[in-house]
N, C-alpha and C positions, 0 to 999 in steps of 0.2 A: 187509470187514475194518474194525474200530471205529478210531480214534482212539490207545486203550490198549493194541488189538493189535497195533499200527503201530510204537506206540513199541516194544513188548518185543523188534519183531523188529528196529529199526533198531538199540538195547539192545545185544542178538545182535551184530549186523553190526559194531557197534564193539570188541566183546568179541574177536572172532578177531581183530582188531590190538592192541588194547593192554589191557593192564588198570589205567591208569592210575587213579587214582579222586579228582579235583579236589575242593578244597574250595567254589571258588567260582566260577560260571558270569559270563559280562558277552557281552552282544550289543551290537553296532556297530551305530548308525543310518548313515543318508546322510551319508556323507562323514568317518566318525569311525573307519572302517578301520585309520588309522595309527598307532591303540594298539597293533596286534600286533608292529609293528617293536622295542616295547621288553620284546616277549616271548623265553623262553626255548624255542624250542618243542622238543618232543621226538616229537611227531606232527601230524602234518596230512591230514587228510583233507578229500574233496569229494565233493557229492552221488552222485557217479557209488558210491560206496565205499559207501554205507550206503541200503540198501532204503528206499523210502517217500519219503525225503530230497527236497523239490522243489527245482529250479535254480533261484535269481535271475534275472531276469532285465532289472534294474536296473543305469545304468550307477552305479558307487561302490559296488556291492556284490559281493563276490568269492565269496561261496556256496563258503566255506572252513571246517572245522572245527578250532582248533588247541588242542594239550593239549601241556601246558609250565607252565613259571614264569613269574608272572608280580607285581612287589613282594613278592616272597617269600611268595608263595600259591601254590599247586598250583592252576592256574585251568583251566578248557576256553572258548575263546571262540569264539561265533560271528560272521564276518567276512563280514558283508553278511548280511541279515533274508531270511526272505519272506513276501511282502507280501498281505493277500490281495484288492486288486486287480488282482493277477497271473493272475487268475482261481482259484489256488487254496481246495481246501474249508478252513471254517475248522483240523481235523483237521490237514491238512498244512500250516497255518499257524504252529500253536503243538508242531509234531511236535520242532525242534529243542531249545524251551525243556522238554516232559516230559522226552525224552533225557538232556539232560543233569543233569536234577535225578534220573534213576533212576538217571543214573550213579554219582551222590553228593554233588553240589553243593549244600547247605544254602540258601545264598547267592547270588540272581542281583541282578547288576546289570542294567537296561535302559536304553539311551540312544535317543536320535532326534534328528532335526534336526527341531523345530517353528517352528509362525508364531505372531505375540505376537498374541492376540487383547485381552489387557489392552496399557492404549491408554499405560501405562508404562514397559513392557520397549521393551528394544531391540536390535538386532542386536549379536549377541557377547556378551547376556547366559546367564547358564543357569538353569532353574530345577528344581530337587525337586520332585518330582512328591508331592504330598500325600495328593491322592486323583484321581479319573479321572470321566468320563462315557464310555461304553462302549455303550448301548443303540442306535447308529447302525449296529451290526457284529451279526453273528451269535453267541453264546455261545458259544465250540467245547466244552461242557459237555453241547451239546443230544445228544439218541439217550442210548444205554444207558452207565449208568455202572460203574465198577469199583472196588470198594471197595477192593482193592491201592494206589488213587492216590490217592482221599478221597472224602467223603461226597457223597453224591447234593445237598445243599442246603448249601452251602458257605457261613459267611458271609465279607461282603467289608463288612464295617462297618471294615475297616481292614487295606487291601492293600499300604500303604507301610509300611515299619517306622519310628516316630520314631527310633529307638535310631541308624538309619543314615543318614537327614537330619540327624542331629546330628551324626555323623561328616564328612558331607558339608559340613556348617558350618563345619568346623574346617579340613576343608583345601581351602575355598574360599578363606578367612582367609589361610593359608597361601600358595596358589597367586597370589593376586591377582584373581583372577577374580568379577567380581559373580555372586552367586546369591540369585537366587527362590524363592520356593515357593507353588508353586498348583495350579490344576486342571487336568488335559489331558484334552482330549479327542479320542478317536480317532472319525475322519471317514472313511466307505471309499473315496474317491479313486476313479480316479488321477486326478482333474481337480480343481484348487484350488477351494475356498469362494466362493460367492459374497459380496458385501460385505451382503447381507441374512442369509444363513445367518450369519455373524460376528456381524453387530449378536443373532440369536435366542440365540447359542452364549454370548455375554457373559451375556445376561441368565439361561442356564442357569446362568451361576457359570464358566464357563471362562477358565481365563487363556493358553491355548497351545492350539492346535491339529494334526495331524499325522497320519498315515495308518496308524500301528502302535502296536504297545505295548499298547495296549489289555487284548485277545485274551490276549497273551503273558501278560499280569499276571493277568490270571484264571485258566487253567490252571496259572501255577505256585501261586498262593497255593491252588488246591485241592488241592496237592500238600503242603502245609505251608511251604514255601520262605519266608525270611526276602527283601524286596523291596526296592529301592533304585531308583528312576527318576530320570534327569538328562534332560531336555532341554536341546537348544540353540537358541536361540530364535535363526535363521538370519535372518528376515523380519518385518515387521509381515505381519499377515494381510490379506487383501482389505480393502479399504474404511480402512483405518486410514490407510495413505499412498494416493497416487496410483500408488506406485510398480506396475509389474506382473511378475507373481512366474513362475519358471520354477526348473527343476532344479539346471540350469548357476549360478543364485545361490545357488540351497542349498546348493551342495558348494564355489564357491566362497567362503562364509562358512565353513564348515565346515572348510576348509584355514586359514583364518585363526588361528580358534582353535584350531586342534588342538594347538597346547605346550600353554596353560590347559586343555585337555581332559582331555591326557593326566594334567598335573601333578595334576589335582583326582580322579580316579577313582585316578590311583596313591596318592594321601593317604588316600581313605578304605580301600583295601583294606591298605595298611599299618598301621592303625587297626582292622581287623578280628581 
């Protein structure tokens, strides 16, 4: 089974519970879970509910699907990623983000906990994701395609939308919260960067580094979905401090922020 056939039947599997139909999708990175306490939910489901569906299996991520209100959008969010360090194929990596865009969501937001590989940022800032470097991961586009989703040769000359980095401008303003905007690139983990790998990744143009995202922003944008990427830039990357990085820092920066988190993702969807 493809990718596309994966989705129609996870699709399926949501459909005998609700026929909710969100306007707008947002997936939780590392540690950024605690958006959905300011949701309205009216369903929840978990892998266990929907075919195909892989478990998390990361701690900070609850491999939860909730549909509800949320700043007065009709949202479906997903509440912990999966990763495809987790060993899974790309297919089952980017299965929840098709899902919820066949379900109806125009509009995904993506978040993550990144490392600042620009030697500027700093912990507790965030940045918009402008554009990406992605060629470290596998396409999940590769095998046969289905023209129900989008075209066989998709361009990605511009996978962020400016229209929603400008929203994101406004209630970063709003929130308090410094925000950036650069390049991320996704790295397949699950083991940090070396501080050489960082030093080659700057000189690609990268400003943040991180283990997801990627993947997810290619499939939706072959889908048509309008794109919105925040990072939380948790850590300097390898080599930048002395410092040495581990999980338990990511999620505890990640709790840090998380009012500015929340406040700045609820400004731009109330601007949507």
């Amino acid at each position: 089974m493809n990718g596309f056939e994966m989705t129609d039947r996870a699709v399926e599997c949501v459909r005998k519970v609700t026929s909710f139909v969100p306007e707008i999708a947002i997936v939780l990175g590392s540690g950024l879970g605690g958006l959905a306490d300011a949701m309205e939910v009216e369903v929840a489901l978990t892998a266990d509910d929907i075919e195909g569906y892989a478990k998390s299996t990361v701690s900070g991520h609850k491999g939860r699907l909730l549909f509800g209100t949320f700043a007065g959008k009709k949202a479906v969010v997903q509440q912990g990623r999966i990763h495809y360090y987790e060993g899974y194929e790309p297919e089952r990596v980017v299965l929840p983000v098709r899902m919820m865009c066949a379900l109806g969501a125009k509009t995904l937001i993506l978040t993550n906990a990144a490392g600042g590989v620009n030697e500027t940022y700093r912990s507790g800032d965030f940045m918009a994701i402008r554009g990406q470097i992605a060629q470290f991961v596998p396409s999940p586009l590769r095998g046969p395609n289905d023209e129900r989703y989008g075209t066989r040769f998709p361009d990605m000359s511009e996978i962020y939308s400016p229209r929603l980095i400008a929203l994101a401008r406004e209630s970063a303003a709003e929130a308090g919260a410094t925000l950036r905007e650069g390049v991320y690139l996704q790295a397949s983990g699950p083991n940090y960067e070396t501080p050489e790998e960082i030093r080659a990744f700057r000189i690609l143009g990268a400003d943040a580094v991180g283990m997801s995202t990627g993947m997810e922003a290619i499939a939706a944008k072959h889908m048509g979905a309008e794109i919105l990427g925040i990072s939380l830039i948790t850590n300097p990357a390898a080599g930048v401090s002395a410092e040495r990085l581990s999980h338990e820092q990511v999620k505890e920066a990640a709790g840090i922020a998380s009012d500015r988190f929340l406040r700045l993702v609820e400004g731009v969807v109330k601007r949507l």
